[in-house]
C-alpha positions in Angstrom: 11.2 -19.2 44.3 8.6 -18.5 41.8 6.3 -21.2 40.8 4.7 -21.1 37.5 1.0 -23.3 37.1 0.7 -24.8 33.8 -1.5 -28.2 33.3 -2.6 -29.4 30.2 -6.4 -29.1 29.9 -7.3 -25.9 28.8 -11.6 -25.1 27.5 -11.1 -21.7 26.3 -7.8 -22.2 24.0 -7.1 -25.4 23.6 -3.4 -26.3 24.9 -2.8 -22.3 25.1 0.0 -23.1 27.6 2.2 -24.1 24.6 0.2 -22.5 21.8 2.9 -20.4 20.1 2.2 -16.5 21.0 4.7 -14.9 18.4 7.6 -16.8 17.7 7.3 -18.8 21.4 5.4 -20.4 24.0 2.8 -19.0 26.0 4.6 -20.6 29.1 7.7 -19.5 28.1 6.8 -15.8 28.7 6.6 -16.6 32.5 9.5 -18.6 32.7 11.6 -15.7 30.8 10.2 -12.9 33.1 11.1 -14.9 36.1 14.9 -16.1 35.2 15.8 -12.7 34.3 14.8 -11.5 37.6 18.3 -10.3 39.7 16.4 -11.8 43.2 14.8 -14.9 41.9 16.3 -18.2 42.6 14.4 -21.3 41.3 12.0 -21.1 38.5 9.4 -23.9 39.0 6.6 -25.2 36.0 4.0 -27.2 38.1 2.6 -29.6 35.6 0.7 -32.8 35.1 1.6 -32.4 31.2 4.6 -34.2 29.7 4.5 -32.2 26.6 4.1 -29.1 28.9 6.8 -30.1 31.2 9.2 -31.0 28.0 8.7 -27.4 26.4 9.3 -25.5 30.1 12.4 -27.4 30.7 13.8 -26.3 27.2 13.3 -22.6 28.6 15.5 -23.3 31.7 13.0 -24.2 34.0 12.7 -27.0 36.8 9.8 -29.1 36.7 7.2 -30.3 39.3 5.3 -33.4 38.1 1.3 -32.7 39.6 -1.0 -35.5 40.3 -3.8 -35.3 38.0 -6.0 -35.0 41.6 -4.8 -31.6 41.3 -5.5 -30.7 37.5 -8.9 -30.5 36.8 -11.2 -27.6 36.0 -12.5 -26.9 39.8 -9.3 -27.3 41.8 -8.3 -23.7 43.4 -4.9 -22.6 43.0 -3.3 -22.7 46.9 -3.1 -26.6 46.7 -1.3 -26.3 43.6 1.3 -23.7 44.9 1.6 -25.7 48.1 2.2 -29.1 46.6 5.0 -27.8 44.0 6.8 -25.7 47.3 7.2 -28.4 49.4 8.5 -31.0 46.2 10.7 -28.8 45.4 12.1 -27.7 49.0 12.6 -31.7 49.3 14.7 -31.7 46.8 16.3 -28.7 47.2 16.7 -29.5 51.0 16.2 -26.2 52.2 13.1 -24.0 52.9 12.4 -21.1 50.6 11.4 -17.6 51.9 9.2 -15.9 49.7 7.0 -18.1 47.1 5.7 -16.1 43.8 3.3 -17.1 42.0 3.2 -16.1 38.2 0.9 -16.9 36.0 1.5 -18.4 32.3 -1.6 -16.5 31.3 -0.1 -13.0 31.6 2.6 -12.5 28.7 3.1 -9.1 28.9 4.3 -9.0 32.3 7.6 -7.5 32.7 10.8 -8.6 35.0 11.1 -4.8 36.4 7.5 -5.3 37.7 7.9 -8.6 39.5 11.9 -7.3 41.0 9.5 -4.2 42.6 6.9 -6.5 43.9 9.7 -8.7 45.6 11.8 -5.4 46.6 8.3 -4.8 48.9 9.5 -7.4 51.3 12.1 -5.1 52.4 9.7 -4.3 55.4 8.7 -6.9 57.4 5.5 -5.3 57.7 4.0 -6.9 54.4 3.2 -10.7 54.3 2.0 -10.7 50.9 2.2 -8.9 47.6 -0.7 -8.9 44.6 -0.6 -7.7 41.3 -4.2 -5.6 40.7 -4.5 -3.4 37.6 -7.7 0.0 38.2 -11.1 -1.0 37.6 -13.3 2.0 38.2 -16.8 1.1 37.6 -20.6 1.9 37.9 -21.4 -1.9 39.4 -24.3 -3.7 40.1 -24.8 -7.3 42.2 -27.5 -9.8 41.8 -29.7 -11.1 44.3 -30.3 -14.6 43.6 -33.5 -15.2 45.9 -35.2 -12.1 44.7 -33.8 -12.4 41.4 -33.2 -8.6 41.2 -30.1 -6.5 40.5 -29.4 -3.8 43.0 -26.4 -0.9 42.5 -23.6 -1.1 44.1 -22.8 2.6 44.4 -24.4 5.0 46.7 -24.0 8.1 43.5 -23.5 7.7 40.3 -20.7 9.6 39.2 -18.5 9.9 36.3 -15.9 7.5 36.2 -12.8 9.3 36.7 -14.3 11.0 40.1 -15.4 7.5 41.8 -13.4 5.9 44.7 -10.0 4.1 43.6 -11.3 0.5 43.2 -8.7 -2.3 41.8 -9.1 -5.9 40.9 -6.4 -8.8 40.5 -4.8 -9.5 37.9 -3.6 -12.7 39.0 -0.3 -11.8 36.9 1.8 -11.9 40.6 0.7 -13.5 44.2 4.1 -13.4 46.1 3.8 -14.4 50.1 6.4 -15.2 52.9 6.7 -18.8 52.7 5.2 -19.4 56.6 1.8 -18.1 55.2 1.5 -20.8 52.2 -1.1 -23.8 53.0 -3.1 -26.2 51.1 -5.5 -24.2 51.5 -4.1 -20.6 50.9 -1.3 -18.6 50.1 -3.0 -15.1 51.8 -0.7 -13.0 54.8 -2.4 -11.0 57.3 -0.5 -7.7 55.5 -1.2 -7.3 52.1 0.4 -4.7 49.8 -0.6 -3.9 46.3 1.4 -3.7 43.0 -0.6 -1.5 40.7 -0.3 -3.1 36.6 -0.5 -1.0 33.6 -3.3 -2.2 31.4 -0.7 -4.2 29.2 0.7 -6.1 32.1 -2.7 -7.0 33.8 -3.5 -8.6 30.5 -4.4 -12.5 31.5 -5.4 -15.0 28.4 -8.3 -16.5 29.3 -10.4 -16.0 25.3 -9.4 -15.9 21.9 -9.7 -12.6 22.1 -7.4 -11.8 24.7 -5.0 -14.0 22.5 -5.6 -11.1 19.8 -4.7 -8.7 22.4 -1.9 -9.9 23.3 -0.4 -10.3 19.7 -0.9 -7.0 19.2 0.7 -5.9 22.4 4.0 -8.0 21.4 3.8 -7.1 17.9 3.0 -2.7 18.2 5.9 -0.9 17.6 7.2 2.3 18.8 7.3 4.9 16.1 8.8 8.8 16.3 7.6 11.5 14.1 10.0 13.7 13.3 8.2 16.8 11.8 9.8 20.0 9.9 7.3 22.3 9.5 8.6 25.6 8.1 6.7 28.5 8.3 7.0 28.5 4.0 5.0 25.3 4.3 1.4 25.2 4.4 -0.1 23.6 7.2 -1.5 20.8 5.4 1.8 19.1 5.8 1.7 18.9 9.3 -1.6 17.0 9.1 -0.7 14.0 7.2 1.6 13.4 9.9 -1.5 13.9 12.2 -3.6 11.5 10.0 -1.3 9.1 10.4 -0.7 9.3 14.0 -4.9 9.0 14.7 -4.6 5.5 12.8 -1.9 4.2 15.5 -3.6 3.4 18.1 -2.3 0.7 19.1 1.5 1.8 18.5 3.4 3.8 20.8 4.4 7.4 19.3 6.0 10.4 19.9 5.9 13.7 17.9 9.8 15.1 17.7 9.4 18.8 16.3 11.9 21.1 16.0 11.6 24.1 18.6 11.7 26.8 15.3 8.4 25.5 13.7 5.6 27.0 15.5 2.8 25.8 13.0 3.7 22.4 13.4 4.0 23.0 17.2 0.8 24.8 17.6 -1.3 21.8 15.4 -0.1 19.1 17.1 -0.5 20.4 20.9 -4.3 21.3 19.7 -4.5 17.6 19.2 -3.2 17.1 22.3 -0.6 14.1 21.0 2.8 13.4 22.7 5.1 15.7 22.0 8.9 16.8 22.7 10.7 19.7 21.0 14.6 20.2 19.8 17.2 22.1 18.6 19.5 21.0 16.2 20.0 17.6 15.4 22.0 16.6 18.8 18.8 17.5 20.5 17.3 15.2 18.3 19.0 12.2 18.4 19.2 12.9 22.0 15.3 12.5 22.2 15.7 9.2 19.9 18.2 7.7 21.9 16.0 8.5 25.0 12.7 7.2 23.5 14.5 4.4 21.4 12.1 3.5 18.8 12.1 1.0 16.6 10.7 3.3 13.6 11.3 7.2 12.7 9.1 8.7 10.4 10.5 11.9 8.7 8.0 14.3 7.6 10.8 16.2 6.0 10.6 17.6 2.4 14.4 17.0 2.0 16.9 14.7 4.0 20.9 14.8 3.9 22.5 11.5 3.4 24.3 12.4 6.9 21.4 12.7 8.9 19.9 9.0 7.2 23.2 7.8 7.4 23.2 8.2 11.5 19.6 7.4 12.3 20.5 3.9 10.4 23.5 3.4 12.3 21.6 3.5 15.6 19.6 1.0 14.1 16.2 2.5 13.2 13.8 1.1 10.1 13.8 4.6 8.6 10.8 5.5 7.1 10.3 9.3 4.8 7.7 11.5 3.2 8.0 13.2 0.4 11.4 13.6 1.1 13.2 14.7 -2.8 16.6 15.3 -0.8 19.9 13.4 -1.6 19.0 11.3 2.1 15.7 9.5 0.4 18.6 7.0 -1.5 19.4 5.5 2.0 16.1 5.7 3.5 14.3 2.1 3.6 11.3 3.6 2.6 9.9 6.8 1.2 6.3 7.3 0.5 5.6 10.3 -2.4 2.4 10.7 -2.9 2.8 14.3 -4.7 6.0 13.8 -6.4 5.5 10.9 -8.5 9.2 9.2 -9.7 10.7 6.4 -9.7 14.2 6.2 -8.4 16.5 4.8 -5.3 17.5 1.5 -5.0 13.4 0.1 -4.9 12.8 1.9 -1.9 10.4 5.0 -3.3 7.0 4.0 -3.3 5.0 6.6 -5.1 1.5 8.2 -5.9 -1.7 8.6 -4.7 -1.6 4.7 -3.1 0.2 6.3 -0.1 -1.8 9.4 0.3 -3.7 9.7 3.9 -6.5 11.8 4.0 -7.7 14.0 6.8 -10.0 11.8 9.2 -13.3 14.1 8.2 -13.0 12.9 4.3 -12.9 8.8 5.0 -16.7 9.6 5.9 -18.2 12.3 3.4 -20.5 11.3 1.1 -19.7 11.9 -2.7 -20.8 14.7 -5.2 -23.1 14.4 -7.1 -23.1 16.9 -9.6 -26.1 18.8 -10.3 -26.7 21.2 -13.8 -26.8 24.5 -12.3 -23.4 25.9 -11.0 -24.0 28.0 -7.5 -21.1 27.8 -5.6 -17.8 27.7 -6.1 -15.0 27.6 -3.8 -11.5 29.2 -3.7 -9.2 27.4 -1.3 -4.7 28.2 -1.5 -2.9 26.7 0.8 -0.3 28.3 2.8 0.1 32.4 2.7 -0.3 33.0 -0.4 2.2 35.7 -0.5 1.5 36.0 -4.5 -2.2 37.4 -3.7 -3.6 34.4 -6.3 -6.7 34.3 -4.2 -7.4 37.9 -5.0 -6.4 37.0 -8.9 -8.7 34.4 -8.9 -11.6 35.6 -7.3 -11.6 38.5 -9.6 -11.2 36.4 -12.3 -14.5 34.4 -11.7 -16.2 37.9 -10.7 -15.3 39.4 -14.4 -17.0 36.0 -15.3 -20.2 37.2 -14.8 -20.7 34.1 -12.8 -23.5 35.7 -9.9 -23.9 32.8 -7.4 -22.1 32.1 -3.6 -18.4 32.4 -3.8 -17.1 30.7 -0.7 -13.2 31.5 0.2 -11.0 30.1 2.7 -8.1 31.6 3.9 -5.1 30.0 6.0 -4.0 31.9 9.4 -1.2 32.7 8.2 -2.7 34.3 5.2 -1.0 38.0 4.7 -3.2 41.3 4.4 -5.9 39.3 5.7 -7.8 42.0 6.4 -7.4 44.5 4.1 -8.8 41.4 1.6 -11.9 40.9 3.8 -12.4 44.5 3.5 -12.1 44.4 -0.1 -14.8 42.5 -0.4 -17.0 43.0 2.4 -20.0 45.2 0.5 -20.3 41.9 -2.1 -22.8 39.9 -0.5 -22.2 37.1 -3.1 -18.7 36.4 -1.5 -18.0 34.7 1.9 -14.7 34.8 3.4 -14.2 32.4 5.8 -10.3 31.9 8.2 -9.0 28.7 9.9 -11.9 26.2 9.0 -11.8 23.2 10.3 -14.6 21.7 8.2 -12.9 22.0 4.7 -14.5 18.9 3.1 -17.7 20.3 3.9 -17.3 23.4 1.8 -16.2 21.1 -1.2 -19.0 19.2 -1.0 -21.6 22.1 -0.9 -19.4 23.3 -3.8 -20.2 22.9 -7.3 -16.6 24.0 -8.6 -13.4 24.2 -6.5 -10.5 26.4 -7.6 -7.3 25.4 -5.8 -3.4 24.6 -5.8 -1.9 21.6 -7.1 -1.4 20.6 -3.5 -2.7 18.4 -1.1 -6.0 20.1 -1.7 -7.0 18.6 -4.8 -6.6 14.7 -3.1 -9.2 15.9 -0.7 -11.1 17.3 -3.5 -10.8 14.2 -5.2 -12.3 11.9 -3.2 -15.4 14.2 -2.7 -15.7 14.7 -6.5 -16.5 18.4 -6.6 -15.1 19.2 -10.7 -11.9 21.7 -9.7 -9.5 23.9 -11.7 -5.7 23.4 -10.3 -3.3 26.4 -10.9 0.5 25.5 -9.9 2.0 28.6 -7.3 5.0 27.4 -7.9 7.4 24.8 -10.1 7.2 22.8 -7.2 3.5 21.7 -7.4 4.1 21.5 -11.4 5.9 18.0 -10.7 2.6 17.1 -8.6 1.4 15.3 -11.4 -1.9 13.8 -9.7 -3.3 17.3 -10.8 -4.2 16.1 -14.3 -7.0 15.5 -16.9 -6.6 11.8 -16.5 -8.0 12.1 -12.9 -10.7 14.6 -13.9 -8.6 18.3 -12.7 -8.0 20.9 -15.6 -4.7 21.8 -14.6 -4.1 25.3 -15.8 -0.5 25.1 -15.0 2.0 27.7 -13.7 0.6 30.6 -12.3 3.1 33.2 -14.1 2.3 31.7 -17.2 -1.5 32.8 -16.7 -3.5 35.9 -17.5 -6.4 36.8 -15.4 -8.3 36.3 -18.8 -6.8 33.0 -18.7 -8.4 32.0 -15.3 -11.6 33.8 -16.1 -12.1 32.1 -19.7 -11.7 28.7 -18.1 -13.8 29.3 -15.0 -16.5 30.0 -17.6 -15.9 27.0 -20.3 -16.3 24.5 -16.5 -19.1 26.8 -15.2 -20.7 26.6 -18.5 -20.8 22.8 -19.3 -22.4 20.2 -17.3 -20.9 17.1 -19.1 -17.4 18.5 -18.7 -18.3 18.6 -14.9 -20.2 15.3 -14.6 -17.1 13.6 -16.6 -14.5 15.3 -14.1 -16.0 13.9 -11.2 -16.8 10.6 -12.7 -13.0 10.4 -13.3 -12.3 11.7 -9.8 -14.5 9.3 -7.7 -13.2 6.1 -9.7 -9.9 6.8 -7.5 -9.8 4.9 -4.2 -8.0 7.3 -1.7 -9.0 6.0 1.5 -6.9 3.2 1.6 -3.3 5.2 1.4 -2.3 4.4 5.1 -3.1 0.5 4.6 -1.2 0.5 1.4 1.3 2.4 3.3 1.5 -0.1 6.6 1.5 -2.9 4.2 4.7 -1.5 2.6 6.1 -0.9 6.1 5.3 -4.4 7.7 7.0 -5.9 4.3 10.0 -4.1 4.2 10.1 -4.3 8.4 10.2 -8.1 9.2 12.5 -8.6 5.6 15.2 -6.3 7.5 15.0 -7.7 10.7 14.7 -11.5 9.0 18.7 -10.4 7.5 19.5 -9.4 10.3 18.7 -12.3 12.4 20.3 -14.6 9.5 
């Protein structure tokens, strides 16, 4: 039998016992947790509460009326536990053999947990069974008649290398019904059921209320990430961004087994991760993990592919995705490709753009007359050698401050470039930098692709020169005057007198610069993943409201 405490008064949260967490009762979490148990018999509410005892028979359970003698503030639990056994045994008449005790207070509590605490009394060696969650700590007691505190460790030691110490959780107290008294419920052979942080949770504040409605309400989320080696790695790190700001979601990198970069990035942030090969694979992994959300961080979707993921029931969620599949997702976020299209599921521009976590707390540029650094960033390899072009080109400028260059791993002829330049002490060539916004802030001018880059560039304010590498970053029309870029346009189109003569008119001209940056820092880009969430939420509950309905 399990027998569920619940009386009325309640100084922390008022009436929390029937306070609505979600869409239900607080007590109602108990009382579900306990009937779908496979060993449980009799679900018991012990209350002196009508309202209490109305609400807890609606959820199926059998109520004990209390005496208010045994609902105030100071009485102990065992005569509680006691009193509600033996009513109940009276009028069941019979005598129970095991009495749980489950406590409304712990929500998050799950029905596998309390079957493998009751599965324990398989040996008669074990009288009773409590639910204790890890609590490794540095502690200290008080002595009241010296009115000193005192450790309570003989060494202090970091946390994870101190003695295994656990406290209860009071989520399960299970005992062999010839060990419960009025005055305790406590066998001579006690065995422990270890709680996951969740579980252990117990309502006692309004902040563990807050905890707990974000426990029920997180969702699990899988990232599935294409990162061909054509791609720059950039577009693995939105999905990174994005997975540093769900903290308290569950999520689960799915990356296929051919895309090393991707693989290699996300290990180095050390975030769950699974590999496959082929779609099978994948929806193998999905079916496995069963999330509620995929995330596609896939430049172009098949219809086929979206149409399966819907019918397992996933909210479908893309990026930047321009492929015939972005029709049927329920959302896609482009921040580069800016269009409107779909059936009012494409949400675009630079709203949804996450930043990298080092640019949410750089300062911004302030732009200074003199011109003496300049920065050449390309993302990816740059197989068309335009950081070579363009270095030369603001060389032939006669521009003689620091030229600062960053170059990708993957960046071909690496070093016969760093050779190149090697005896030009005005020129620094730096590979893999982790640090990138830094460099654009110490910059005066950045020269860079109509990428991702020129976002991050944009929220520092460093005046920049965009030139396209391809017609794909043409359509990336964020790279414009009205945001304060000069976009120079396609690459093939330009001469290297072209890039030098307009290196020179930005270099040359402080208003130009001032206005380009003014321009740039009136853009908020450091709230794209709220705008993005916000979407997300919407567009979640609305599908899962129609589907209820």
């Amino acid at each position: 039998m399990v027998v569920i405490p619940a009386r009325g008064g309640s100084k922390g949260i008022p009436r929390k016992n029937i306070r609505l967490l979600g869409d239900k009762p607080l007590v109602s979490y108990a009382i579900d947790v306990a009937k779908s148990s496979q060993y449980v018999d009799d679900v018991v509410v012990s209350t002196e509460d009508s309202e209490i005892a109305h609400i807890a028979g609606k959820f199926g359970a059998s109520i004990i009326r209390r005496s208010p003698d045994l609902a105030g503030d100071r009485i102990p639990i065992d005569p509680v536990i006691f009193d509600a056994t033996v009513q109940k045994e009276k009028q069941a008449f019979d005598e129970y053999d095991i009495v749980i005790t489950l406590q409304a207070t712990s929500p998050l509590l799950k029905t596998e947990t309390l079957d493998k605490a009751i599965e324990k009394f398989e040996s008669f060696d074990v009288d009773t069974v409590i639910s204790v969650v890890e609590d490794r700590h540095l502690r200290w007691g008080f002595n009241e008649d010296d009115n000193r505190c005192f450790p309570l460790y003989s060494e202090r030691l970091n946390v994870q290398y101190l003695p295994k110490e656990y406290k209860e959780t009071g989520s399960i107290f299970a005992t062999r019904r010839g060990f419960l008294t009025p005055n305790s419920r406590l066998g001579n052979n006690v065995e422990l059921i270890e709680l996951s942080n969740e579980e252990s949770l117990d309502i006692q504040t309004h902040e563990d209320w807050w905890i707990a409605e974000h426990y029920l309400n997180k969702k699990k989320m899988a990232i599935v990430v294409a990162t061909p080696d054509k791609l720059d790695s950039n577009h693995i790190y939105r999905s990174l961004s994005l997975a540093s700001k769900l903290f308290i979601d569950d999520f689960l990198f799915l990356v296929d087994e051919k895309y090393q970069l991707g693989i290699d990035v996300i290990q180095k942030f050390e975030h769950p991760c699974k590999l496959f090969d082929g779609k099978d694979e994948l929806f193998a992994l999905l079916d496995e993990y069963n999330p509620h959300i995929v995330i596609n961080d896939v430049l172009d979707t098949t219809k086929e592919y979206i149409a399966r993921l819907k019918e397992s029931g996933y909210f479908v969620v893309n990026f930047e995705d321009i492929g015939m599949g972005s029709e049927d997702a329920d959302v896609v976020f482009d921040a580069l490709y800016e269009h409107e299209g779909g059936f009012g599921n494409i949400f675009s521009g630079y709203k949804y753009y996450i930043l990298k976590d080092e640019f949410y707390f750089l300062p911004s540029k302030i732009v200074g007359p003199e011109v003496s650094n300049v920065l050449i960033t390309f993302e990816g390899k740059d197989e068309i050698n335009l950081t070579e072009r363009v270095l030369d080109a603001v060389l032939a400028s006669g521009y003689v401050g620091r030229i600062d260059v960053l170059l990708e791993n993957r960046f071909e002829n690496k070093s016969e470039f760093m050779e190149k330049y090697e005896l030009n002490n005005n020129v620094q060539i730096y590979s893999n930098v982790n640090n990138v916004g830094d460099f654009m802030l110490k910059a005066d001018i950045v020269i860079t692709s109509a990428g991702r880059t020129m976002y991050e560039v944009c929220c520092i304010g460093t005046p920049c020169i965009c030139i396209c590498q391809n017609g794909r970053e043409q359509t990336h029309a964020f790279g414009s005057h009205n945001n304060g870029f000069i976009n120079m346009g396609l690459v093939d189109t330009l001469s290297d007198e072209d890039i030098t003569n307009q290196f020179k008119i930005v270099w040359q001209d402080f208003e130009l610069r001032q206005n380009m940056s003014n321009l740039m820092k009136s853009i908020d880009l450091k709230h794209g993943y709220e705008n993005i969430r916000s979407v997300v939420e919407e567009r979640y509950w609305s599908r899962d409201f129609e589907l209820k309905h």
